[in-house]
N, C-alpha and C positions, 0 to 999 in steps of 0.2 A: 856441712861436709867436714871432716875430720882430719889433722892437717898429712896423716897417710896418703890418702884421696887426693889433696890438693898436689906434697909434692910429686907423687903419680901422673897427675896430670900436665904438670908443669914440664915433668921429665918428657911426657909423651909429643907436648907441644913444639916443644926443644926440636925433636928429632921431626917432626914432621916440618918445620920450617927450617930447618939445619942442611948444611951442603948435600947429603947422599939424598936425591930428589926420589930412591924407592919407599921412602917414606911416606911423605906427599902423596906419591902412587898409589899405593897401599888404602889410605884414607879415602880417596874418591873411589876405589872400587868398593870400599865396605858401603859407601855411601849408593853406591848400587845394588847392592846386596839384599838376598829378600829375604834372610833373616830379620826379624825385628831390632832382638839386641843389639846384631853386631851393628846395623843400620844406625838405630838410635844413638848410640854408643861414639861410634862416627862422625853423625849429625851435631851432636855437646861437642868436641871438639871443633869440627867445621865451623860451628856459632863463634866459638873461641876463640879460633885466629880470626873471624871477621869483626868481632869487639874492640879485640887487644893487639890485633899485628895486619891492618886491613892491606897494608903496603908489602908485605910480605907476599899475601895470599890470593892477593891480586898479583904479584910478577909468579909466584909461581903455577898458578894457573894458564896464564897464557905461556909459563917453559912450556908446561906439558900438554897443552893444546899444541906447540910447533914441533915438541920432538920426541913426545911418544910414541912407540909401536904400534900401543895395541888400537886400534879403530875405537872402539866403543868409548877408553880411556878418553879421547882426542874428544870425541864426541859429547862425553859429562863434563870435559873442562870447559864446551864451549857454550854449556847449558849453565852452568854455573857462574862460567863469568858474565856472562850477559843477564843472569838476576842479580848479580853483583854491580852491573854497571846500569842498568835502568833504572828509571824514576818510581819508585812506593816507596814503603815505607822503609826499607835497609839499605838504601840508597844509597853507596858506601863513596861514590865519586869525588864528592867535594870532600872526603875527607883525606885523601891521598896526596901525599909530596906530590910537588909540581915535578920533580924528576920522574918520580915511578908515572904520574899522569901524560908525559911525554914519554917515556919508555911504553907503555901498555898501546899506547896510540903507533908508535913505530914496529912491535912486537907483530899487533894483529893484523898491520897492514901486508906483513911479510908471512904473515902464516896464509893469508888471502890468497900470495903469489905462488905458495909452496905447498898448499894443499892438494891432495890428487883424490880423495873422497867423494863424490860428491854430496851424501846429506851432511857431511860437515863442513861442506864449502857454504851450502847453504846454511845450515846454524852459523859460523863465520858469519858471513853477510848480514843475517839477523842480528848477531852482538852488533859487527860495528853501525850497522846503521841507526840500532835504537840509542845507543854512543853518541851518534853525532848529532839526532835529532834533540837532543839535551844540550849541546856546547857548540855544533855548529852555526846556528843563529848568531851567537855573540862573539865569533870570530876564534871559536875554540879551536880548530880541527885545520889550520890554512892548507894542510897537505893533504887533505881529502878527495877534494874535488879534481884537482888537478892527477891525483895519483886515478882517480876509477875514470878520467878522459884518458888519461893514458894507457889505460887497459883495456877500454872501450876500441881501442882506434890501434888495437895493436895486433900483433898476427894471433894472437894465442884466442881458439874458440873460447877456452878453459876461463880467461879474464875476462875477452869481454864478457861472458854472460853473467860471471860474478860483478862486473863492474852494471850490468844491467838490473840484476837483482836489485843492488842496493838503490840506484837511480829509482826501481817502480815502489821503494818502500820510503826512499825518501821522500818522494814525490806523494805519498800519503804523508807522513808526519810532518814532513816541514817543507812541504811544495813552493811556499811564497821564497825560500833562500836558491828555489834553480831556477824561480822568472827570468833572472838577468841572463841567463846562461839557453834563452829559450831558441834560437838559433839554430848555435851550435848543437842542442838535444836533437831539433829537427832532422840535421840531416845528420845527425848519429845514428836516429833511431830506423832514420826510412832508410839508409847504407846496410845496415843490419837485418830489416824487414828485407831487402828485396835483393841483397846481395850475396847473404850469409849462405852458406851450401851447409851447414850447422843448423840442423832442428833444433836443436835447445836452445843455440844465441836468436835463433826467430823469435821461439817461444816467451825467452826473457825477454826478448825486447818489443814482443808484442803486449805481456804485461807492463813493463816500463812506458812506454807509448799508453797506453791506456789507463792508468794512473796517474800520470800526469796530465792529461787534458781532461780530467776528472779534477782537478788540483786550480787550474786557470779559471781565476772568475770572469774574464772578458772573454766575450763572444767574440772579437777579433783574434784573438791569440788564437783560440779555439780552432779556429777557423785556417788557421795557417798550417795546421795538421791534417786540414782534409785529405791533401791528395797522398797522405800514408795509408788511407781506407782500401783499396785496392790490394797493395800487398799486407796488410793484415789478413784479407778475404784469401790473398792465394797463401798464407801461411797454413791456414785452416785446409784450403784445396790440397797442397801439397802433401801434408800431413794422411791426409786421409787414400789419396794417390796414391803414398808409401806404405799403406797398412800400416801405419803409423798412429792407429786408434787413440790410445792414451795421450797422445802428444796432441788429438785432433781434440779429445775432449777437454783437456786444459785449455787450449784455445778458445773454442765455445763457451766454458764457463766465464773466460776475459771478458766475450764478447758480451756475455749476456748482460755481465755488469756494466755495460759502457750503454746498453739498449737501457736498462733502468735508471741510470744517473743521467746520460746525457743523449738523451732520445734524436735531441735537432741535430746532433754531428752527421746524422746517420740521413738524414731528409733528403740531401742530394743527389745519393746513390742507393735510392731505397730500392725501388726498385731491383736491382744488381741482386744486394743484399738477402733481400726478404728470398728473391726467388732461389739463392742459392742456399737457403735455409730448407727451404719447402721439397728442393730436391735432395737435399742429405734424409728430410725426413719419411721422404719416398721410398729408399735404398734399400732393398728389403736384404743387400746381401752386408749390411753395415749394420753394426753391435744395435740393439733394442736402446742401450744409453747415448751411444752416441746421438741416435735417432729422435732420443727420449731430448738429449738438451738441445736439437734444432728447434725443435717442436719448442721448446721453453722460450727460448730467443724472442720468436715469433710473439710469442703471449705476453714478454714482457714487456716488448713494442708495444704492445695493443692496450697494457694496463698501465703506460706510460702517461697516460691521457691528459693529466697535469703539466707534465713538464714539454707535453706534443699534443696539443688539441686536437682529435681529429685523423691523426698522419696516417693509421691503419685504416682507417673509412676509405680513405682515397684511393685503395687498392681493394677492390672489390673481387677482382678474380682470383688475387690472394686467399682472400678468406672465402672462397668457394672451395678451394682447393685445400686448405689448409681445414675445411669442416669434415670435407671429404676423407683425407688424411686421420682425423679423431674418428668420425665413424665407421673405417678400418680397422681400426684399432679397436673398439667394440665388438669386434666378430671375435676375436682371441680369446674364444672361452667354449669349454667343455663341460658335456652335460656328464658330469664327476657323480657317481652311486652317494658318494658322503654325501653331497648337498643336500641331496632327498633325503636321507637318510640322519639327517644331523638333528643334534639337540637343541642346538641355540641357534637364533635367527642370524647372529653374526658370521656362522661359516660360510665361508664362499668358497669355497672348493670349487675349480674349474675357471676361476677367473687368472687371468694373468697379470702381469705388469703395465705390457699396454693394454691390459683392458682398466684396468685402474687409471693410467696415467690418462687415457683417452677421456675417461668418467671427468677428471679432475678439470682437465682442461677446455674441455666446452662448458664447464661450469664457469670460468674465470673469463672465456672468451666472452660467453653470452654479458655478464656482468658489464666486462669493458668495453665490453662494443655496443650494447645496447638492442632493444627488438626489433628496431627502422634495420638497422644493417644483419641481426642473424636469424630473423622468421623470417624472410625473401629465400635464403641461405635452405635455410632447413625447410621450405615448404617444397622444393624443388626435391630435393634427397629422397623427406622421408617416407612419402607416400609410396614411391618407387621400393626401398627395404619393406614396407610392409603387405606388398604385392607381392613379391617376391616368393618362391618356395624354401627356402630355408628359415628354421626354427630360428637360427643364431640372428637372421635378418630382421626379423620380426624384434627379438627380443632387444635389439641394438637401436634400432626406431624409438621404442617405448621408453630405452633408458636415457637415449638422446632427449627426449623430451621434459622428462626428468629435472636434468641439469642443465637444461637454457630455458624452465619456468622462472626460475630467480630474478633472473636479469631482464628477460622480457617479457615479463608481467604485463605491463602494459597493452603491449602490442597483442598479447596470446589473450587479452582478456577479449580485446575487439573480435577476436573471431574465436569467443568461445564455443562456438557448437564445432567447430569442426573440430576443434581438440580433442573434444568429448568423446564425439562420434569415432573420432581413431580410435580411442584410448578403450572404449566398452567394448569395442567391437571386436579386441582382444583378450576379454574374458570368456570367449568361446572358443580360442585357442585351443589345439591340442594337445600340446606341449607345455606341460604345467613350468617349465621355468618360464616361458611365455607369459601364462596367468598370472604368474608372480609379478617381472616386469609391470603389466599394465595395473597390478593392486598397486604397484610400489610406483606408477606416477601418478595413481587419482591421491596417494597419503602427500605427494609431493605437493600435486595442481591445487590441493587442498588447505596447505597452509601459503604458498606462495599468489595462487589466481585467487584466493581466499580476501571476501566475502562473496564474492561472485556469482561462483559458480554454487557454493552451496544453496542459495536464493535462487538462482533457474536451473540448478538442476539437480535440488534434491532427491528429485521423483526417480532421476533415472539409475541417480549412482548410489543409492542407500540400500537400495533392493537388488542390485550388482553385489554389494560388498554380503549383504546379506544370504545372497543364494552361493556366494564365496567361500562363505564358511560350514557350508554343508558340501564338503567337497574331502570327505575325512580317508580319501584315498593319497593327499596331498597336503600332509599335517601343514608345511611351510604356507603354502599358500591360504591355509585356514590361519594361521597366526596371521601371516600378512594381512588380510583379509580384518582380522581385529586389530591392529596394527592402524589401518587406513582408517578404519571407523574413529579411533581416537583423533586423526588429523582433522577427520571431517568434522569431529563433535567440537574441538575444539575453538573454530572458527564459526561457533551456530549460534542462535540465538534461539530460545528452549521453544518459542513456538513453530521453529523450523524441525527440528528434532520431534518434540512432542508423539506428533502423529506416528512417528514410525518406533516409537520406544517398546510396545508390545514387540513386535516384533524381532528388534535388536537385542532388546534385554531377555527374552524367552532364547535366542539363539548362542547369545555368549551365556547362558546358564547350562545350556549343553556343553558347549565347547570344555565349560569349569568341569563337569562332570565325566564327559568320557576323553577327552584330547589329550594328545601328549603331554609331558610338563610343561614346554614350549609354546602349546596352543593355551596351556591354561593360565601361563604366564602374557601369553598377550589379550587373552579375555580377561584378566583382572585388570591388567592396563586399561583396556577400554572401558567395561566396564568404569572404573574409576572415572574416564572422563566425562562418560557419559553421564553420569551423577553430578560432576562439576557444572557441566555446559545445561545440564535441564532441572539444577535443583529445585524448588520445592515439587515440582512435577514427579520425581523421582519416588516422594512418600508412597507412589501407588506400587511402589517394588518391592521397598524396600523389606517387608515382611516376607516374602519368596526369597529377596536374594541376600539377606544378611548370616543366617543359619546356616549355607555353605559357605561364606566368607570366613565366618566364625569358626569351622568345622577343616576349612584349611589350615587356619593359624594355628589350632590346637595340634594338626594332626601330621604338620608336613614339617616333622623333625629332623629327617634323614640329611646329613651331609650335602646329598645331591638335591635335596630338597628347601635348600638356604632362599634361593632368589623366590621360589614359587610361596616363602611362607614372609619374605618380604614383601612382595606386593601385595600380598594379602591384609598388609599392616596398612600399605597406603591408601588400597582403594577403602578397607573398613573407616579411616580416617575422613577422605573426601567423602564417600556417602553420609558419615558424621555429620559431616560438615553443609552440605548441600541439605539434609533433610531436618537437620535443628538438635537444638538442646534438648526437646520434649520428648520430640519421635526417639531417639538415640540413645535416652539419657539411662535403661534400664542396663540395652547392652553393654554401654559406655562403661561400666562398673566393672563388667563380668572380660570385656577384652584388655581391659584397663588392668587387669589382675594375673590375665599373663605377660603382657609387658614388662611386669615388677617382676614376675617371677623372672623371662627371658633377661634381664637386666641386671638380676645377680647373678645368673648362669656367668662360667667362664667361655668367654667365644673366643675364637680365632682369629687373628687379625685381619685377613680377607674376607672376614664374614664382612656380607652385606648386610645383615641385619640390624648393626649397628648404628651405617647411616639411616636408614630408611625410618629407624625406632625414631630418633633423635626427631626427622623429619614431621613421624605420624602423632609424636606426644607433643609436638606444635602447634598441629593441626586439631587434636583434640583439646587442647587449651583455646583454642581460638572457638571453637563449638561450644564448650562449656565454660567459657568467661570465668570468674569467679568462683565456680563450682569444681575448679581443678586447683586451688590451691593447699586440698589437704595430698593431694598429690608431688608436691612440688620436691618435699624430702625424698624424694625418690626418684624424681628427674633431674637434678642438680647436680650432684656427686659427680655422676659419670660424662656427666654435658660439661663440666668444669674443666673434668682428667682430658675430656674428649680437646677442648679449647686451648690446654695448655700444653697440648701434645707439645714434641720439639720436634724439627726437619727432621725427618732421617737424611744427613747428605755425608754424601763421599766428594772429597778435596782429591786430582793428581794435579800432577803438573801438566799444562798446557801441554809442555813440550815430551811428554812422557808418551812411547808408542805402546802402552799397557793401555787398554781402552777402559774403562769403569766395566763394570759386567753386567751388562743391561740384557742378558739374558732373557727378562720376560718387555721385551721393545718397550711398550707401551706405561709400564707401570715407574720405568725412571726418565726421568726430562733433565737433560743434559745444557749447563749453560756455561758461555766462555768468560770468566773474569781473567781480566789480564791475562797473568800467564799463569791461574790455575786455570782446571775445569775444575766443574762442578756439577754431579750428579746430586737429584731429589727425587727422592719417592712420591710421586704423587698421590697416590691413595691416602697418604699421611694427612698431608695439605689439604684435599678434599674432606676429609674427616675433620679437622682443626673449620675449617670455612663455613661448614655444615653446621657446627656446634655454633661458630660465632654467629652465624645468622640469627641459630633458634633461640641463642640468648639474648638478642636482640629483639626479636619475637615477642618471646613474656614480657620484655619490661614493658613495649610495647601494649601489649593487650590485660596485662593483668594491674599497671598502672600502680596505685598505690601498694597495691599488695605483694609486691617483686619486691617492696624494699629491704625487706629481711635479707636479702642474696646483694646489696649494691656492694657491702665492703668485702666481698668475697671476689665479685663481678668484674667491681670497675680496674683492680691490679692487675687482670687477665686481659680485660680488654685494652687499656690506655697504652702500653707498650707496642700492643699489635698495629699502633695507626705509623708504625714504622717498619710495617712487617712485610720488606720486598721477595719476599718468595712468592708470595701469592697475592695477586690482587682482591678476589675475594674475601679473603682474611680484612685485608682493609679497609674497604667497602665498607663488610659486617660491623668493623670496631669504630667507625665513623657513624656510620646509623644508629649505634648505642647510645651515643654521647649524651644528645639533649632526654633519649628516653631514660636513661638513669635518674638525670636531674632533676625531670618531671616527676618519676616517682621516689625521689626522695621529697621532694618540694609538696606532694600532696601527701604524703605520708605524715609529714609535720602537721599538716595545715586541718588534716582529718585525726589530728592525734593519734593517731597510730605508728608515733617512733617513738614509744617512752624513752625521757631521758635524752632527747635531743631539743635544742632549739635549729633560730635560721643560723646560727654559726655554722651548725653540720653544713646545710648548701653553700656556705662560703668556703668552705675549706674543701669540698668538693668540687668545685668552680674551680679553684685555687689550681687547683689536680688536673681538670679533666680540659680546662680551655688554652692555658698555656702550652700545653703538650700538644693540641690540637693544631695550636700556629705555629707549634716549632714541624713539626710533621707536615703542614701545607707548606711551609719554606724549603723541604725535602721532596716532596713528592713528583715522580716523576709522570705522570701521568694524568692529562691534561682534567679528563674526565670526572677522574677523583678530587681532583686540584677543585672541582665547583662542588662537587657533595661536601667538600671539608667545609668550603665556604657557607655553605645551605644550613648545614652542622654548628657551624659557627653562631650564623645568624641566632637559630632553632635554641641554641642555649642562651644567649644574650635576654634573647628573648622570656625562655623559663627564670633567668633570675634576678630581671634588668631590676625589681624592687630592691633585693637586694646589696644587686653591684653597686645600686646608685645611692644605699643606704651608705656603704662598708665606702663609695667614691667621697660623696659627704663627709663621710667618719674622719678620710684621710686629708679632704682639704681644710677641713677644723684644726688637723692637727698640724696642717702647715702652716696655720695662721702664729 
């Protein structure tokens, strides 16, 4: 910087910490500013004074947080100061005069009393509580406590719930400094629960209440806050009483967490509880969310089962009524033109919220509660819905059965014929969203009652699915239909399949031929499976059905045609695979040649192509061992670029009410560090995961012959076993470890590394097993934490001659 620049800046610093505080002012609104420059511009200074004048910029911060005009001004200084005053890495606390660190502490205790805001009462509360959770332990703050009793206990609604706030957030960060004080919280919190005519001091102080006995490790203590359960329950009654919805759903979300942390609080008055849950989610003239988080309560309780053995079983009329309640809520759907009418099997047009939330939540019931307590449940129900004359009734039966196969498996195995008999007996249905439903629970019954039911009752449901798919008045249902077959194939064993492959395979060869894209997109899926699940069985097809495989991949170019000429990659891959290197090996050249070409082409970044490629040139190395390595220069490059993608992520601030622009839902995954967020693209990360797998793959299967690729390989993958965005990713670069090392270790040993000896595997050791243990010492994930271990072992093992030549080498040389 040029010393122009410097005194420029100097001058500018001057005035912004200098008496006229419009200066100061000034600086925090650019730093709101959604210009970049002036922003940035801003931000260099703002760094500045926090370097060079921390005491400065700290008192005027909280000036202008107590006597600015403007809201929003008040607002950034109270965002600011509280990154200024919390623990990471700018931590700026301990380096403040003991003066300025007793003024700052007196300042925002008075800006507390003098704010009329309210979201900046509440940022307020957040600085100082995360303040004192830092210095209050060690006797930092002595005026704290006593100042939020005194506001707590005073006439002002406005204090106490400010003095409540910060009680429910201290009582998360530093719970163990208000045991002594547990008393007195008692009857603060139950005076406020049941006295307050102030919805908000309830509300706070039903969070404060509830965060604190979250906080108490002794079941005594616990236990001395029962009799606040009552007026927590009427906070929530009240709330809702007054049309006071948003106030009611805050409450419900307190509660749910006090249902998931500390389930036995609640054991006494369960009963009370549960059933004043079951009646909010009854209430058909009360919001769908509110409704939606009774209904949650209830499931939390019930998936509590660790820290509550049992406690939801012992209410059995509960969960008749509460199944009852879900499968209401499965009638909430319309027979919507688009559905029939849609491209892709993921449209659901016509379903609703609660028909979603209904779906989700017999799913997690069935789980937690098990098939003794929810086939009693549902045997009573669902016969009745599918008696019944409505379409919606029927279709709600089928889907209910569905999503409580998971969980009671068991139980739905013992009386598998009657299942069956429901569930076929609805492929004669009317009403093709009907037919669909019952395809869509034999692909469920299929992997969950799976080996089962394939074994007694292949005969009935194969030739179901198969007269399903000649049904070309009802594309969806003929995908479904192909769809269900891959569930079923894939839970078979080839001589259960066998018998019926004429059959299957002659059927999805029409479907390939005349069906929508959709239909031909889910006969290539099957089809693929069915090649997987009856390999070498499959050689008697494969002459019929390879020349339309081959005949899609060349020909289905079009834009709209991405995912139909990706599957085409897969299933040619798996019949590869399933029918040998011999049978395969003519095509294998000739599909192998548009790949290369497909792989210099420029694609799009949402082309699927590109995983699917990645996957299927796996999978053809795996068929053709050895015989795919003059290939290799041509799948390397882009699997390397593919590996060493970077996140795409977007950084705001926590505290920022600009949301990331997650515009397409599904494709960014939002995560809370501290006080950023942090958006990632996930398509990214799956493409990275994808790659690291398959490079894993080759070393794996082509052994000596990958060594060419280790010093290119192992720099891409060794970094990744610290790669917390994606588990996957991890996984992949932990499975590579020992497969590296083996083929470096055989590459030497079969002289195929000119120009290396064993020092190479030493200095790769060196590399790859250190990293390995500093990355298990990190890893947060218990699962990973034993494949590192296995990983570990796995390379000890590939170079124990070695390590114990180079252990020798080094205790010779301590002698």
């Amino acid at each position: 910087m040029d010393s122009d620049s410097t005194q420029l800046q100097q001058a500018q610093l001057a005035a912004i910490l200098g008496p006229d505080p419009s200066s100061f002012e000034t600086l925090v609104s650019h730093l709101m500013s959604s210009g970049n420059e002036q922003r940035s511009q801003a931000e260099v200074l703002f760094n500045l004074c926090k370097q060079n004048h921390p005491d400065a910029l700290s008192l005027k911060l909280v000036h202008l947080l107590e006597s600015s005009s403007h809201v929003e001004i008040r607002a950034m200084s109270a965002i600011l100061l509280r990154k200024q005053l919390t623990r990471d890495d700018s931590y700026i606390w301990p380096r403040l005069s003991p003066s300025t660190q007793t003024a700052l502490k007196s300042h925002l205790l008075v800006c507390v009393q003098r704010e009329d805001t309210k979201s900046i009462t509440k940022k307020l509360c957040d600085t100082v509580s995360e303040l004192a959770s830092g210095i209050l332990p060690d006797g930092g703050w002595p005026e704290l406590l006593p100042f939020m009793f005194q506001c707590v206990t005073s006439d002002s609604p406005k204090l106490q719930e400010s003095a409540l706030l910060m009680f429910a957030q201290l009582s998360q960060y530093i719970g163990e400094t208000l045991i002594p004080h547990l008393n007195t919280l008692h009857s603060v919190f139950f005076q406020c629960l049941s006295s307050s005519s102030n919805a908000d001091v309830r509300i706070a102080s039903l969070g404060a209440s509830i965060n604190f006995i979250q906080c108490l490790s002794s079941a005594s203590d616990r236990d001395k806050f029962q009799d606040l359960l009552p007026s927590m329950m009427q906070t929530l009654t009240e709330a809702l009483n007054s049309g006071q919805e948003s106030i009611a759903q805050e409450a419900l979300e307190l509660l749910i967490e006090l249902a998931g942390t500390e389930p036995k609080f609640l054991r006494r008055q369960l009963v009370d509880v549960v059933g004043s849950m079951l009646q909010i989610a009854e209430a058909e003239s009360l919001e769908e969310g509110t409704r939606h988080l009774a209904i949650e309560f209830v499931i939390t309780l019930a998936e509590a089962r660790e820290r509550a053995p049992g406690m939801m079983r012992k209410l059995p009329q509960f969960i008749s009524r509460l199944f009852a309640i879900l499968m209401k809520m499965l009638l909430d759907i319309e027979d919507d033109a688009a559905w029939h009418t849609a491209d892709s099997e993921d449209e659901d047009a016509g379903e609703s919220s609660n028909y979603s939330v209904g779906q989700e939540c017999l799913d997690r019931l069935s789980i937690s509660l098990g098939g003794n307590t929810i086939v009693p449940v549902a045997s009573e129900v669902l016969p009745a819905y599918l008696a019944a004359p409505e379409w919606q009734k029927h279709h709600a039966a089928l889907i209910a059965l569905a999503q409580i196969a998971e969980g009671c498996s068991k139980v739905m195995t013992k009386n598998l014929e009657q299942v069956v008999i429901m569930v076929l007996n609805s492929f004669q249905d009317p009403h093709p969203r009907v037919r669909w439903a019952a395809i869509n629970a034999v692909g469920q019954l299929s992997t969950d009652l799976g080996p089962d039911l394939q074994v007694q009752y292949h005969q009935q449901v194969l030739p179901a699915l198969a007269l399903a798919m000649d049904d070309f008045q009802n594309p969806r249902v003929q995908a479904h239909a192909a769809s269900a077959v891959l569930n079923f194939s894939e839970n078979c064993t080839p001589d259960i399949l066998t018998p019926y492959l004429d059959g299957i395979v002659s059927k999805l060869l029409v479907l390939l031929q005349n069906g929508k894209q959709m239909v031909q997109e889910g006969a290539l899926t099957a089809l693929a499976s069915v090649a997987d699940s009856s390999q070498e069985h499959f050689q008697k097809y494969y002459d019929s059905v390879m020349p339309y495989l081959k005949a899609i991949l060349m020909n289905a170019t079009d834009k709209s045609n991405r995912m139909l000429r990706a599957k085409s990659m897969e299933c040619i891959s798996l019949v590869g695979m399933a029918v040998g290197k011999d049978k395969f090996r003519d095509d294998a050249k000739q599909v192998m040649e548009v790949l290369m070409t497909l792989q210099g082409s420029q694609m799009e970044t949402d082309d699927p192509t590109t995983s699917y490629m990645l996957q299927a040139w796996a999978r053809l190395c795996k068929c053709l061992g050895q015989d795919f390595l003059p290939y290799m220069s041509v799948v390397m490059p882009p699997l390397l670029q593919s590996a060493q993608l970077k996140p795409d992520v977007t950084i705001t601030s926590a505290d920022s009410d600009a949301d990331i622009d997650v515009s397409d839902d599904e494709s960014i995954e939002t995560i809370t560090l501290g006080d950023k967020r942090i958006g990632i693209k996930t398509s990214v990360l799956e493409e990275k995961a994808t790659a690291c797998n398959m490079l894993c793959c080759y070393a794996d299967e082509l052994k000596e012959g990958f060594y060419p690729w280790i010093d290119q390989v192992a720099p891409t993958l060794v970094p990744l076993l610290k790669f917390y965005f994606h588990e996957e990713v991890r996984k992949a670069a932990v499975s590579a470890m020992p497969e590296l090392l083996r083929s470096a270790k055989l590459a030497i040993e079969k002289g195929q590394a000119p120009g290396r000896n064993e020092s190479y595997i030493k200095q790769l050791s060196d590399y790859i097993i250190p990293a390995l243990v500093e990355a298990l010492h990190k890893e947060p994930e218990t699962e990973i934490c034993a494949s590192m271990l296995d990983a570990l072992n796995e390379c000890v093992q590939v170079c124990h001659l070695f390590l114990l030549f180079h252990l020798k080498f080094c205790l010779e040389g301590c002698q």
